[in-house]
C-alpha positions in Angstrom: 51.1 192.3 261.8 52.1 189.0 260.5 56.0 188.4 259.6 55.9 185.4 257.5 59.6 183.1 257.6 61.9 184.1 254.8 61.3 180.4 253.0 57.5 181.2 252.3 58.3 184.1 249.7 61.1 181.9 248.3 58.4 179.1 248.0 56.0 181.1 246.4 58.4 183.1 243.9 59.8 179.5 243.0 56.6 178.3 242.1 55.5 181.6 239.7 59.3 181.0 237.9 58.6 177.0 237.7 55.0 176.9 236.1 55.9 179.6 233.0 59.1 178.1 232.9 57.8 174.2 232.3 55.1 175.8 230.2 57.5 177.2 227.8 60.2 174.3 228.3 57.1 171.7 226.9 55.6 174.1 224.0 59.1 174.4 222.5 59.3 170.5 222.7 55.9 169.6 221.1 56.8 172.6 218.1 59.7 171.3 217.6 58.5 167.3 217.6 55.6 169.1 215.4 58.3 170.1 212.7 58.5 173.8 213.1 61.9 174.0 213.3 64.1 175.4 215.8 63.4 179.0 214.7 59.6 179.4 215.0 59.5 176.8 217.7 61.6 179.6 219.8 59.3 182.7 218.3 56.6 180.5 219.2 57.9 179.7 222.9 59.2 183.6 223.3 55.9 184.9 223.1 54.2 182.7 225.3 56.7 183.6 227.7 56.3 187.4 227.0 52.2 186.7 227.9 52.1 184.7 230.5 54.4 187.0 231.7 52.7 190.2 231.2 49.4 187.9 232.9 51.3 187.4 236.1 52.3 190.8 236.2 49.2 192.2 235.5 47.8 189.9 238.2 50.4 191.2 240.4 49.2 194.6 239.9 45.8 194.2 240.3 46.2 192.5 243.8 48.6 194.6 245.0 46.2 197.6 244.4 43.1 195.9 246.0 44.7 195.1 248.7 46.5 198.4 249.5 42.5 199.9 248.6 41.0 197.3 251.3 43.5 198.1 254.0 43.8 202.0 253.5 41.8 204.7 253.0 42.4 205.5 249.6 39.1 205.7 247.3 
């Protein structure tokens, strides 16, 4: 079985943090330079955060079982 080095998970975790995290960080930016305020500009940049999120989770999910179903036995 393959053991990959320590640094590849930390790569790969760093990467699902950074993408959400710039995704908010720039939505709250343009809503606030859109004149929202600082109020609905953070609702607004909350829930985006909740979803995407939930999306990577889900995602997470869903891998983790086919993969457990393609390398098992379990139907």
């Amino acid at each position: 079985m393959y053991d990959p080095p320590g640094y590849l998970s930390a790569i790969t975790l760093a990467g699902v943090i950074a993408i959400p995290a710039a995704t908010c960080a720039v939505l709250y930016a343009g809503a606030v330079r859109a004149g929202l305020g600082r109020g609905r500009a953070t609702l607004l940049t909350a829930g985006a955060a909740v979803v995407l999120g939930g999306w990577f989770s889900a995602s997470a999910v869903i891998a983790s079982v086919l993969v457990r179903r393609k390398f098992t036995d379990w139907h």
